[in-house]
C-alpha positions as CSV (number, residue, x, y, z in Angstrom):
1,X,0.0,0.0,0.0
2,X,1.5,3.4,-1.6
3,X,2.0,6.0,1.5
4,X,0.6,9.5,0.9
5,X,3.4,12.0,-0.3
6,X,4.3,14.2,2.9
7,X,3.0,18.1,2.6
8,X,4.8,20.4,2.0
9,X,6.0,23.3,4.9
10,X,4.2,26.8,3.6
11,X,7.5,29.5,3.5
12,X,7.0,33.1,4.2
13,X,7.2,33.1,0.0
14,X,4.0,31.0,-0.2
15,X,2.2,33.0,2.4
16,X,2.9,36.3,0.3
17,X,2.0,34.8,-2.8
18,X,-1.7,33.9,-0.9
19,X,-2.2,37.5,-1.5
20,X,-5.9,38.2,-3.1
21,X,-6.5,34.4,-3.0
22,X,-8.1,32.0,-1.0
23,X,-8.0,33.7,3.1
24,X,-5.3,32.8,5.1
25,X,-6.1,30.4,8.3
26,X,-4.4,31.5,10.9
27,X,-3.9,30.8,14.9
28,X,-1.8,31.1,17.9
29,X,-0.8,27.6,19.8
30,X,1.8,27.5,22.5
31,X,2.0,23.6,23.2
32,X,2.8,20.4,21.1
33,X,-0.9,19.0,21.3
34,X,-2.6,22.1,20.5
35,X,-0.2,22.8,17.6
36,X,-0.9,19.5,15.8
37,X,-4.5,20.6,16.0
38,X,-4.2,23.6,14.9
39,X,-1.5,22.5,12.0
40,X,-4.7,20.4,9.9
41,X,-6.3,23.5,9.5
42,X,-4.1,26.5,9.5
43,X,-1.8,27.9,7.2
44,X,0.3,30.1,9.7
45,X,0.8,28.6,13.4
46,X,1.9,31.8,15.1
47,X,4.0,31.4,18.8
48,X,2.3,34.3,20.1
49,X,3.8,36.4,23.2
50,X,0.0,36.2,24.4
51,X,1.0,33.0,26.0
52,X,2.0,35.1,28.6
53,X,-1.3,36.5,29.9
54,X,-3.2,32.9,28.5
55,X,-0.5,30.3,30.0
56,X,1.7,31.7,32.7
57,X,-0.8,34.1,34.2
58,X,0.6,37.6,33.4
59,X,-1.5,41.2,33.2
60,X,0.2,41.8,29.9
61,X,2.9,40.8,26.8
62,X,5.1,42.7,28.7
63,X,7.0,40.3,30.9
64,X,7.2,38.0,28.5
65,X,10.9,37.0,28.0
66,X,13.1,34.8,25.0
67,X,13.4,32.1,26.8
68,X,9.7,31.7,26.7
69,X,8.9,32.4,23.5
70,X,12.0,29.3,22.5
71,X,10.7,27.0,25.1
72,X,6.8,27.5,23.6
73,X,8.2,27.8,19.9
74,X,10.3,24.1,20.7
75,X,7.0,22.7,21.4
76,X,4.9,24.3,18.9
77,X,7.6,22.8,16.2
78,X,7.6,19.2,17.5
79,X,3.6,19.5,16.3
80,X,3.8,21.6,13.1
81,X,4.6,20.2,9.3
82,X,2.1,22.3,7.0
83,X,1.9,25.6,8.8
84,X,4.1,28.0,8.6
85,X,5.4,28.5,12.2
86,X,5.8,31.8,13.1
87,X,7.1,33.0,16.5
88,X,6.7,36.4,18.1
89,X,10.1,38.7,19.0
90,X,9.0,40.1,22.8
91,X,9.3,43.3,24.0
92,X,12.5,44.7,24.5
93,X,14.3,42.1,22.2
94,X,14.3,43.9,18.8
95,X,13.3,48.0,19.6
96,X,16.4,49.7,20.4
97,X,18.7,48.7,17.1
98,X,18.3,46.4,13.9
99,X,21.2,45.0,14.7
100,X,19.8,43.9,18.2
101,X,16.8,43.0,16.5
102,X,18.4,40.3,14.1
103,X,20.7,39.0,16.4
104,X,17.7,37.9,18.6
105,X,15.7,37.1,15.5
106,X,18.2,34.5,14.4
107,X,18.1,33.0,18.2
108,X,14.4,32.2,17.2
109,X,14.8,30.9,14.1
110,X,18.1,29.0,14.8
111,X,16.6,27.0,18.1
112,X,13.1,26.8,17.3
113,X,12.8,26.2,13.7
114,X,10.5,28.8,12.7
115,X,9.9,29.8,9.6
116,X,9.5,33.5,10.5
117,X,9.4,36.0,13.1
118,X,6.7,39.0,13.9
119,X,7.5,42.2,15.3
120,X,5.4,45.1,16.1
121,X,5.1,48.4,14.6
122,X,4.6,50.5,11.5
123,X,7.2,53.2,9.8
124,X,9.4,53.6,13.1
125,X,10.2,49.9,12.9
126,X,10.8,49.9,8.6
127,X,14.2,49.9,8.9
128,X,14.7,47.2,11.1
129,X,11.6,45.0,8.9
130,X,14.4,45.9,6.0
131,X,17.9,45.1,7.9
132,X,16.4,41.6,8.9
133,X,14.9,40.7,5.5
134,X,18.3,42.0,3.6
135,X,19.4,39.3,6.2
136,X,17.1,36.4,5.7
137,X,14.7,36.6,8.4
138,X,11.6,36.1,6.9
139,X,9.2,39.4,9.1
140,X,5.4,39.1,10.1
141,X,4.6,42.7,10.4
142,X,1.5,43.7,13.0
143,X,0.4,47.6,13.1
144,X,-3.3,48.8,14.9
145,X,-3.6,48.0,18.0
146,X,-0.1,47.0,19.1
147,X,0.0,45.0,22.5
148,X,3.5,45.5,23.4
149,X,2.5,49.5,23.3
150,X,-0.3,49.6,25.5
151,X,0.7,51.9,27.8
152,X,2.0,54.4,25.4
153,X,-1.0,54.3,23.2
154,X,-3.7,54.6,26.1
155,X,-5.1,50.9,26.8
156,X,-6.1,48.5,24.3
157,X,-8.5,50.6,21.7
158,X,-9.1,50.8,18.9
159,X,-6.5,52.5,16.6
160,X,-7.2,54.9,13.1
161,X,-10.2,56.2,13.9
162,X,-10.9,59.3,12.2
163,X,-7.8,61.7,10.9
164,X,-5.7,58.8,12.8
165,X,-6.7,56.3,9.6
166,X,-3.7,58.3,7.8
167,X,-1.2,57.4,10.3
168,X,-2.3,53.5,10.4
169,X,-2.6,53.3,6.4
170,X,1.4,54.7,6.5
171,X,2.5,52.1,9.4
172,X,0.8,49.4,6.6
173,X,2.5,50.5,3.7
174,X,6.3,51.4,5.4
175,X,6.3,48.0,6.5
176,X,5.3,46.6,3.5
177,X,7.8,48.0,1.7
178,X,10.1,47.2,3.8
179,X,9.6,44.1,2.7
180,X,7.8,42.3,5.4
181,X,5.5,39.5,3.9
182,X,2.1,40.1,5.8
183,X,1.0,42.5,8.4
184,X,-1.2,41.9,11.0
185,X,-4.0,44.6,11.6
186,X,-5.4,44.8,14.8
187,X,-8.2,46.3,16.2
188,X,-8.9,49.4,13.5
189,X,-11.7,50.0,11.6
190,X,-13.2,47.7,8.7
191,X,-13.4,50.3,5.9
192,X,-9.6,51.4,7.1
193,X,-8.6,47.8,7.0
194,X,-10.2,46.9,3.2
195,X,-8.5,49.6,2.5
196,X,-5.0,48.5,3.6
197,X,-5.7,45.4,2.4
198,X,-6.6,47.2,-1.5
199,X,-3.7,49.5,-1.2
200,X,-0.8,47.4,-0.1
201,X,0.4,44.2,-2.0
202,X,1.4,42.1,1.4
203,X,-1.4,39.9,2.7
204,X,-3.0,41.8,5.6
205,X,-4.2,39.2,8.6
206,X,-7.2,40.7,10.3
207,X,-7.8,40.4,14.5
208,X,-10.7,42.7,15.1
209,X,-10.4,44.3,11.6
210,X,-12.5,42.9,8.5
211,X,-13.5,40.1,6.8
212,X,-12.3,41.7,3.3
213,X,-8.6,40.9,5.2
214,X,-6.6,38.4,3.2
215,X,-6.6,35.9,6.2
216,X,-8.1,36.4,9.6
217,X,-6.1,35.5,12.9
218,X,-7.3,34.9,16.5
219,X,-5.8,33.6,20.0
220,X,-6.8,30.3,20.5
221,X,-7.5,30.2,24.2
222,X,-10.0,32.7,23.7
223,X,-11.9,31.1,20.5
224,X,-11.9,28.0,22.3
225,X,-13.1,29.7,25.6
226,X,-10.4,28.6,27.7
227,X,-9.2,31.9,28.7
228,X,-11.8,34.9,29.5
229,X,-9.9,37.5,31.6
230,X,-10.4,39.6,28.3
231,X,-13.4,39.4,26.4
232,X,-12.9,41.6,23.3
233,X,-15.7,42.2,20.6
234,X,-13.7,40.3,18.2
235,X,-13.4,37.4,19.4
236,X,-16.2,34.9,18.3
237,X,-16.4,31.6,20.9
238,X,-16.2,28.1,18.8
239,X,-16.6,26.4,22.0
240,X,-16.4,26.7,25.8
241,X,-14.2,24.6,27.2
242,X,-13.3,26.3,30.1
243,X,-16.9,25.1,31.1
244,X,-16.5,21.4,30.2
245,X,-12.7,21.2,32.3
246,X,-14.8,23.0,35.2
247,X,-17.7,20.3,34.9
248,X,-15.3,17.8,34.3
249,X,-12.9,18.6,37.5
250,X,-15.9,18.9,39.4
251,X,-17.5,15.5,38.3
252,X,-14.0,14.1,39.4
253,X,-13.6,16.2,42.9
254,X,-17.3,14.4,43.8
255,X,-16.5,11.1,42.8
256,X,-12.9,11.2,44.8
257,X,-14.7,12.6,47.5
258,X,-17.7,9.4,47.3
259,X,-14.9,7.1,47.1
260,X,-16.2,6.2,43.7
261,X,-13.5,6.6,41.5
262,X,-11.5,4.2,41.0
263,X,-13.6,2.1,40.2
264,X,-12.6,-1.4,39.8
265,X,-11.8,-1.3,36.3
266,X,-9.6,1.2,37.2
267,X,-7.7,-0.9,39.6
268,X,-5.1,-3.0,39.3
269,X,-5.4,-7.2,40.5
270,X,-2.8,-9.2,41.5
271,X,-0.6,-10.8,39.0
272,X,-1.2,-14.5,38.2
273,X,0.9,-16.9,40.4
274,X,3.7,-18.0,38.3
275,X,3.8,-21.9,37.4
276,X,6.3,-24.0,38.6
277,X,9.0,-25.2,35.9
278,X,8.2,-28.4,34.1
279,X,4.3,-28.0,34.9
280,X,1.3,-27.5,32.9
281,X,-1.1,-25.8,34.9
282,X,-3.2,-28.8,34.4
283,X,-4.6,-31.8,37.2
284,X,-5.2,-35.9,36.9
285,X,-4.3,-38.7,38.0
């Protein structure tokens, strides 16, 4: 029986060339399981630095640290071969000087095995885009509503409302031709983002933008309603299995506390006495 030919890994190349076409799939996973799940269905597997606030329990991206984002992006790659893999650069690692910027970038690609990075930022952060492309790093680009900013730009709002449209639409096209390969748009108006998205010839990957976006991306603890400490607009719940664990632990706590579980077929017996040499196991005369 023939095996199936193995798929190929998408490369930032094949991501930019999905540009106008079918939308781009895309998600966040931060452990093995989750990132073979996410792998059958996505077309970018991003390492997001949301794993943070989602996984370790912290206000914001803020804290997050390399060694993190390697040890998450290890485990993501032991469950991705479609996907492209793409892993966040945290705060602090890449803002002060390109030359920082791609010395850190090439730790994440050289022990995790991603096929990309993502920074955030619009036309301050172009030259860097460009120094780490000239380079080979493969950049995600992500301008709106920028996490790793929150206290500078006020909370998390929305961005390019209004006259501040103008200064989003430049952030999309600077990076862009800095030669990132897709930008992330976060939290800004629809008509702003279909308009990025006409205007610019990078895919543009929508979280809270529009659905005319050339791919759409969301945390995956919050689509699959494990984590609720935010509830934004955007995100749409698939399921709610934060409320299935909590049924499921509680079923459990009950049944420890009836001395019901373990049952016996959860219980091991003794082991069959072992025959003597030379015997049978059988009787007669």
């Amino acid at each position: 029986m023939s095996r199936p030919a193995p798929q190929k890994t998408l490369s930032a190349s094949d991501i930019r060339a999905r540009k106008g076409a079918d939308p781009l799939v895309c998600l966040t996973a931060y452990t093995t399981p989750v990132a073979q799940l996410a792998d059958a269905q996505c077309d970018v597997v991003l390492v997001g630095d949301s794993v943070g606030m989602v996984l370790h329990g912290l206000p914001s991206t803020l804290s997050v640290t390399m060694e993190m984002m390697i040890l998450h992006g290890q485990a993501v790659a032991r469950g991705v071969n479609r996907a492209l893999m793409v892993v966040d650069m945290p705060f602090a690692s890449y803002e002060d000087s390109p030359a920082r910027a791609f010395a850190n970038a090439a730790r994440l690609m050289a022990e995790t095995g991603c096929g990309a990075v993502k920074l955030e930022g619009g036309r301050h952060m172009a030259e860097t885009i460009r120094f780490l492309v000239d380079r080979g790093i493969p950049v995600m680009a992500h301008v709106g509503l920028t996490p790793q900013a929150v206290n500078a730009i006020g909370g998390y709002r929305v961005q390019g409302r209004g006259a501040d449209g103008a200064r989003i639409l430049d952030d999309a096209r600077a990076v862009a031709e800095a030669g990132a390969f897709s930008v992330v748009l976060e939290k800004v108006p629809g008509a702003l983002a279909d308009r990025i998205t006409d205007e610019i010839d990078i895919p543009t990957i929508g979280i809270g933008a529009s659905a005319g976006c050339d791919g759409q991306i969301l945390v995956i603890d919050d689509m699959l309603g494990l984590f609720d400490a935010f509830k934004p607009k955007f995100v749409k719940r698939y399921a709610h299995l934060a409320d299935d664990a909590a049924r499921a632990i509680a079923a459990y706590a009950d049944e420890v506390r009836a001395r019901t579980f373990p049952a016996p077929e959860h219980v091991f017996g003794e082991a069959p006495a072992a025959q003597a040499p030379g015997t049978t196991g059988e009787t007669g005369a």
